[in-house]
C-alpha positions as protocol buffer text, in pm:
chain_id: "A"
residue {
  index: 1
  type: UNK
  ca { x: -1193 y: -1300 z: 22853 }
}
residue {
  index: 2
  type: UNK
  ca { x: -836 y: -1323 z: 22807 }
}
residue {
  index: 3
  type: UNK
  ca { x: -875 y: -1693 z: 22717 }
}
residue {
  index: 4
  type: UNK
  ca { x: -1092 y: -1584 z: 22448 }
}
residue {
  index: 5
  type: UNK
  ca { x: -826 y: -1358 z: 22337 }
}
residue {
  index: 6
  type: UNK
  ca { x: -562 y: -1598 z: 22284 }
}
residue {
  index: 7
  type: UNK
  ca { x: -847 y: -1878 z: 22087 }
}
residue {
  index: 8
  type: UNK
  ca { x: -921 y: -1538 z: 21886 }
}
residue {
  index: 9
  type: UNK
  ca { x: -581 y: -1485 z: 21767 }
}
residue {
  index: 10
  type: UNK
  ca { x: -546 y: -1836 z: 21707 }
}
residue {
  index: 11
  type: UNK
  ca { x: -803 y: -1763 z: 21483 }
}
residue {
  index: 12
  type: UNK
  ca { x: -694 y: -1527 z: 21352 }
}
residue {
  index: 13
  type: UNK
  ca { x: -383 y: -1682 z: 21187 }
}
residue {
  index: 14
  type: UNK
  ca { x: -627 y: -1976 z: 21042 }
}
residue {
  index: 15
  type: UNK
  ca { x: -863 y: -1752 z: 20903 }
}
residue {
  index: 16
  type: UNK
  ca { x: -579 y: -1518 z: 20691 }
}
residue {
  index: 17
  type: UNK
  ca { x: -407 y: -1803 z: 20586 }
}
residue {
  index: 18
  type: UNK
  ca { x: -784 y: -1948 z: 20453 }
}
residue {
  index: 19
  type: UNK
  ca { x: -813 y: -1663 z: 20291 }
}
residue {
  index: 20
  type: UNK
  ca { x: -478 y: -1608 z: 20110 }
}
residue {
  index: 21
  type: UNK
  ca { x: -427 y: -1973 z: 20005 }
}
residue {
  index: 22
  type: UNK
  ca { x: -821 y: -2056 z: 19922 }
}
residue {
  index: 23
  type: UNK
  ca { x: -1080 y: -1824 z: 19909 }
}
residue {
  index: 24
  type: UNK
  ca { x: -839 y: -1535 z: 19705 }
}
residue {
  index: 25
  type: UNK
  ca { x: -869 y: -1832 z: 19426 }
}
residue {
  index: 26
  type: UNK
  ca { x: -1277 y: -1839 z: 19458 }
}
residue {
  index: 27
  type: UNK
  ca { x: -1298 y: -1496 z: 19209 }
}
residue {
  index: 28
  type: UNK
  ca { x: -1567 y: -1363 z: 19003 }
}
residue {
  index: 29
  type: UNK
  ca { x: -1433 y: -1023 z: 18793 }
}
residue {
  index: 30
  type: UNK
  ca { x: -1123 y: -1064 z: 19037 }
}
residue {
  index: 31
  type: UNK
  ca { x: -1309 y: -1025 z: 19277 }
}
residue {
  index: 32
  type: UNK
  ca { x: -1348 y: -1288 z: 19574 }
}
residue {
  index: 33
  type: UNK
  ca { x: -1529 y: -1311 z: 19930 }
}
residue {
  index: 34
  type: UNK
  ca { x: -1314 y: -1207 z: 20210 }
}
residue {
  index: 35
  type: UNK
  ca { x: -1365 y: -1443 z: 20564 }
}
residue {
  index: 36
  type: UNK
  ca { x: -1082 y: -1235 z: 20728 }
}
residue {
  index: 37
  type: UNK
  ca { x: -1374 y: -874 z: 20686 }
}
residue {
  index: 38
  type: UNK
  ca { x: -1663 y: -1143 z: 20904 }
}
residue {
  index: 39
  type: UNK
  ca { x: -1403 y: -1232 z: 21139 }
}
residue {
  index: 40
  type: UNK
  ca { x: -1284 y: -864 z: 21218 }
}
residue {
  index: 41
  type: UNK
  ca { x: -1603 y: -755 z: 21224 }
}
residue {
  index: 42
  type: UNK
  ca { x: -1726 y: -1071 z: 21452 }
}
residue {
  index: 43
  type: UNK
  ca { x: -1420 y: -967 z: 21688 }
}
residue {
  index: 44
  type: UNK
  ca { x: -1518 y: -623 z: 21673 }
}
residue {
  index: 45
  type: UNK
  ca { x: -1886 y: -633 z: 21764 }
}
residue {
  index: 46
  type: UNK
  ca { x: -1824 y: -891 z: 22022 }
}
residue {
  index: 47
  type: UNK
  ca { x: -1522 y: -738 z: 22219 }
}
residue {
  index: 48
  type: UNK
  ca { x: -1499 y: -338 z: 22104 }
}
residue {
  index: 49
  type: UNK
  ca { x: -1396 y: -98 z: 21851 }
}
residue {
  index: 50
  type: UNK
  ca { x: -1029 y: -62 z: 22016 }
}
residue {
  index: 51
  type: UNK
  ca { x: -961 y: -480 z: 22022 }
}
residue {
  index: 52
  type: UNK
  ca { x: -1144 y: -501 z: 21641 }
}
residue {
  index: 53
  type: UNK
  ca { x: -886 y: -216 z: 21531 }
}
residue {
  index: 54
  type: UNK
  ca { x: -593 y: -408 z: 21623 }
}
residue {
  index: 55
  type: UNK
  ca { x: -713 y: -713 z: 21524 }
}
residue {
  index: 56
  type: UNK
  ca { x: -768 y: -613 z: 21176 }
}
residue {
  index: 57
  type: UNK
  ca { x: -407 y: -416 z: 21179 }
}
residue {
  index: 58
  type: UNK
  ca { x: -258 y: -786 z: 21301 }
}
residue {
  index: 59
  type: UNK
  ca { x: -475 y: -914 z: 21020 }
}
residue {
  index: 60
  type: UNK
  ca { x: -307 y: -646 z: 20779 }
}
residue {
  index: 61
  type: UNK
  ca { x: 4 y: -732 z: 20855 }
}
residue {
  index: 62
  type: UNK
  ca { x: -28 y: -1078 z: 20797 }
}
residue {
  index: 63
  type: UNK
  ca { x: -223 y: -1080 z: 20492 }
}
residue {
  index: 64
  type: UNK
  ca { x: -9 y: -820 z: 20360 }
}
residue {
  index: 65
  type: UNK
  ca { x: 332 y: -1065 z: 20418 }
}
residue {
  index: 66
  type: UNK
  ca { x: 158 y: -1358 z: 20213 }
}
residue {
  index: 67
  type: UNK
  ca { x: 16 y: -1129 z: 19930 }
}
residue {
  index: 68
  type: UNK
  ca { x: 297 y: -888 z: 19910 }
}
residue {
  index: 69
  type: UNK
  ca { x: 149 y: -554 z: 19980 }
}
residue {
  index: 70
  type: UNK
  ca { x: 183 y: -477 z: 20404 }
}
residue {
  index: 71
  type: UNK
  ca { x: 101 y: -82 z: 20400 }
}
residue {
  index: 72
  type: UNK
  ca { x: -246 y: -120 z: 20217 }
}
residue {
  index: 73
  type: UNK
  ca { x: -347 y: -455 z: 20377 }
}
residue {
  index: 74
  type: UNK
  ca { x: -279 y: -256 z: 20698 }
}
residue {
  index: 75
  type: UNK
  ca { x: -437 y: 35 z: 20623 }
}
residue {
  index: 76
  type: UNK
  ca { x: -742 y: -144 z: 20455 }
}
residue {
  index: 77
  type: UNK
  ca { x: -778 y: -410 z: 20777 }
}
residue {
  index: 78
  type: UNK
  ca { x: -717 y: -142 z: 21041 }
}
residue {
  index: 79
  type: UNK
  ca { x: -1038 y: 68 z: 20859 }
}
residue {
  index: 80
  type: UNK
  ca { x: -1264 y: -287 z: 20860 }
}
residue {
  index: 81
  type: UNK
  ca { x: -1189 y: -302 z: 21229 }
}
residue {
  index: 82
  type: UNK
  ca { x: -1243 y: 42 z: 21352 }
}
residue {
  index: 83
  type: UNK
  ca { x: -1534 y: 78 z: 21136 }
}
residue {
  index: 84
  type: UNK
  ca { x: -1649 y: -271 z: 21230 }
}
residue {
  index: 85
  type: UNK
  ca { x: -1664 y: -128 z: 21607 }
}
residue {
  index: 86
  type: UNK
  ca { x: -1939 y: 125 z: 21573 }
}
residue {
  index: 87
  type: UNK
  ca { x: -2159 y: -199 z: 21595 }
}
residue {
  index: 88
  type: UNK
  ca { x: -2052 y: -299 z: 21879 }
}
residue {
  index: 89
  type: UNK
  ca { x: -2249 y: -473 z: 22073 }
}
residue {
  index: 90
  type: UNK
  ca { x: -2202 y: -428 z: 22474 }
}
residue {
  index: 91
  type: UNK
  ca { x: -2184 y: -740 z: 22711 }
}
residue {
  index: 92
  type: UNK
  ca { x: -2442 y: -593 z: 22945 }
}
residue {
  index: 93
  type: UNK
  ca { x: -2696 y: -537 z: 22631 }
}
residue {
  index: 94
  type: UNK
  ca { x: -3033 y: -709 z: 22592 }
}
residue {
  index: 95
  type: UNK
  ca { x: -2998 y: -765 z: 22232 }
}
residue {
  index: 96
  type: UNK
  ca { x: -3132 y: -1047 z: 22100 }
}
residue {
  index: 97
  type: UNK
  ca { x: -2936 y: -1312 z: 21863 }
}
residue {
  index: 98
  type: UNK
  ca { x: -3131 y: -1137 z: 21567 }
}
residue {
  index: 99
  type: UNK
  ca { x: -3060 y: -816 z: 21686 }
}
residue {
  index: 100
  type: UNK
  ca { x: -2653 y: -932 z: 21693 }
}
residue {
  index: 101
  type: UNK
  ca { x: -2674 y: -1092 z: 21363 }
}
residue {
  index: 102
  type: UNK
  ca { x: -2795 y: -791 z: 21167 }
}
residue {
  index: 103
  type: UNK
  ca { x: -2525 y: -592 z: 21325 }
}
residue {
  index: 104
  type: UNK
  ca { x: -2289 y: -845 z: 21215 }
}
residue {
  index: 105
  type: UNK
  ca { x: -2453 y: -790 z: 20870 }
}
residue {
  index: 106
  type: UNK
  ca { x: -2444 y: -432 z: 20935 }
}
residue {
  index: 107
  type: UNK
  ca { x: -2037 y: -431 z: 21014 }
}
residue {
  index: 108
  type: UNK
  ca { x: -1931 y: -670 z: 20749 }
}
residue {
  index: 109
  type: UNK
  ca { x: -2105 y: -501 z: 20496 }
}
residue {
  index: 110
  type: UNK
  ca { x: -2004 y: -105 z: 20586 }
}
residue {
  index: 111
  type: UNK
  ca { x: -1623 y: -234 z: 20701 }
}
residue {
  index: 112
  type: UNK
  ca { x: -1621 y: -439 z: 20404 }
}
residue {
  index: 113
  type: UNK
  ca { x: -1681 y: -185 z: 20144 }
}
residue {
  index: 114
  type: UNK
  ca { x: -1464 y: 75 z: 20282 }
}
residue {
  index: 115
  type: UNK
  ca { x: -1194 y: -173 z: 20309 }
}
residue {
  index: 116
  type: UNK
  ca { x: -1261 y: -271 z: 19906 }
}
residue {
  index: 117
  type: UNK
  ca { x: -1234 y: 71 z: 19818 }
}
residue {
  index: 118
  type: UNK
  ca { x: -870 y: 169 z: 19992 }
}
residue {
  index: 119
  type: UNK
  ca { x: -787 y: -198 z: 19866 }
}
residue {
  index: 120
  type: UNK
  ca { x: -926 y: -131 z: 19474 }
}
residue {
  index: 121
  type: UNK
  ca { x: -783 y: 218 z: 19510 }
}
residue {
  index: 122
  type: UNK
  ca { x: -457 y: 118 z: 19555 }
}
residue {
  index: 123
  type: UNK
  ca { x: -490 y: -195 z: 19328 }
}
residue {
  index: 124
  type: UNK
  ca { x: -473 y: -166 z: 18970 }
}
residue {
  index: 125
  type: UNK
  ca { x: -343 y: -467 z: 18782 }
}
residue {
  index: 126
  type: UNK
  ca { x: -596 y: -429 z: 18480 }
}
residue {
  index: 127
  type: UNK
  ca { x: -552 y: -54 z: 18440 }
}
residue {
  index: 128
  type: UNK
  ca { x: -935 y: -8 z: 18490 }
}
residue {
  index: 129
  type: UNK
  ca { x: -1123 y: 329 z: 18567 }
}
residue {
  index: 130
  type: UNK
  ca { x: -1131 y: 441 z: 18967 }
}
residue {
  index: 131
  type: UNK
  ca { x: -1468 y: 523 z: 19022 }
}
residue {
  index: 132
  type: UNK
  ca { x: -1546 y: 146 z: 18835 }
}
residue {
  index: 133
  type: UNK
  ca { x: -1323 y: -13 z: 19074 }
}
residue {
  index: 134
  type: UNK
  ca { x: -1461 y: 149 z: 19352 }
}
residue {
  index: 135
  type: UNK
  ca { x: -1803 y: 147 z: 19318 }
}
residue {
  index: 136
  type: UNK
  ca { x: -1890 y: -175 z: 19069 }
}
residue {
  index: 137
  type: UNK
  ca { x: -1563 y: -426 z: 19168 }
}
residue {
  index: 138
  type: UNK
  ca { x: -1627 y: -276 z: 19599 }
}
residue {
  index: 139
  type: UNK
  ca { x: -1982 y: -322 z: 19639 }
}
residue {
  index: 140
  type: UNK
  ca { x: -1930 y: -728 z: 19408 }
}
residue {
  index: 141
  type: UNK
  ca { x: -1667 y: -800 z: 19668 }
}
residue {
  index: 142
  type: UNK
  ca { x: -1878 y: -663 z: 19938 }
}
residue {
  index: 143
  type: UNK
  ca { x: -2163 y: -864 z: 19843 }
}
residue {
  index: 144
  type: UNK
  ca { x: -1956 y: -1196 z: 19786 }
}
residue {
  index: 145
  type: UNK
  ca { x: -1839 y: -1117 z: 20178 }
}
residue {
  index: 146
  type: UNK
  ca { x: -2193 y: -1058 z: 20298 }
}
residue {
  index: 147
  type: UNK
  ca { x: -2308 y: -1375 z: 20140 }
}
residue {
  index: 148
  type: UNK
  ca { x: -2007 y: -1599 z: 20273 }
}
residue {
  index: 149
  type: UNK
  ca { x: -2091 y: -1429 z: 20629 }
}
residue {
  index: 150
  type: UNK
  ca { x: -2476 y: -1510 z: 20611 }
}
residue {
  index: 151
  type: UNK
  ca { x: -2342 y: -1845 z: 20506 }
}
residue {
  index: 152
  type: UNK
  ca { x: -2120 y: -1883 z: 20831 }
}
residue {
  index: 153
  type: UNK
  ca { x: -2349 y: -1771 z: 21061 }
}
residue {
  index: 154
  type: UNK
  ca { x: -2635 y: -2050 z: 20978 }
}
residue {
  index: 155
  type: UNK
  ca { x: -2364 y: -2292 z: 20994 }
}
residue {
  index: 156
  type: UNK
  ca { x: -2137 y: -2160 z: 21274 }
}
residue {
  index: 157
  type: UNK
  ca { x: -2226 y: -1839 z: 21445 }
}
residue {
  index: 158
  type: UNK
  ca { x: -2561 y: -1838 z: 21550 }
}
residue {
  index: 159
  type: UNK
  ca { x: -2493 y: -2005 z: 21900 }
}
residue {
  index: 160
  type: UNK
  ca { x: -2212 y: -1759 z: 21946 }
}
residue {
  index: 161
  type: UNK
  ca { x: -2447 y: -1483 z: 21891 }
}
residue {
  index: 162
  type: UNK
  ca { x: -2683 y: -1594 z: 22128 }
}
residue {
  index: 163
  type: UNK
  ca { x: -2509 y: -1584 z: 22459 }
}
């Protein structure tokens, strides 16, 4: 397990920097899918609540250096992961790889929008209306994310799932 940890943070450090030099260009509405919310929720129902939250605050921190806001990239990744956690999945469970992939579903999409809405709270280049930020530019992002994680799953995921 502590192997794993060590690939995971490698990981982790590919998948921000993905995200901050490529998929932050991919936007709809300025809004764009987020592969650092799968992989802290991935980490988080795999491993556990406690490993997911720190993930996501190491994934706060470093998104926040590269995009220039730390305290709400922190704030906003440390809520994906602990929220992510509540789906975890134990090692000792009988869950099948459909059973693990909703949950993944399940965790990106819940982690996800709660992480959108500190993120568009906080965020306010085009002087738009809170509750429009929240609710319509949240749940776009959110859905962009769940659709890049059913994406990655088919293609990459679906073995990991199964063991």
């Amino acid at each position: 397990m502590t192997k794993n940890i060590f690939y995971f943070i490698g990981g982790l450090f590919i998948v921000v920097l993905v995200q901050e030099f490529g998929l932050s260009h991919l936007t709809l509405f300025k809004v764009s899918p987020d592969i650092v919310t799968i992989f802290i929720a991935f980490i988080s129902i795999s491993i556990g609540q406690k490993t997911g939250t720190s993930f996501g605050f190491a994934a706060g921190i470093l998104s926040g250096i590269l995009s220039g806001n730390i305290g709400l990239n922190m704030l906003a990744r440390t809520l994906e992961g602990f929220i992510a956690g509540y789906f975890n999945i134990p090692e000792d469970s009988h869950a099948t790889a459909k059973q693990k992939i909703k949950r993944l579903y399940g965790a990106v999409a819940t982690s996800g929008f709660c992480a959108n809405a500190v993120l568009e709270t906080g965020y306010n280049p085009l002087g738009l209306p809170l509750t429009y930020r929240i609710v319509a530019l949240g749940l776009l992002g959110t859905l962009f994310t769940l659709l890049l994680a059913v994406i990655i799953t088919r293609l990459f995921l679906r073995q990991s799932l199964a063991d």
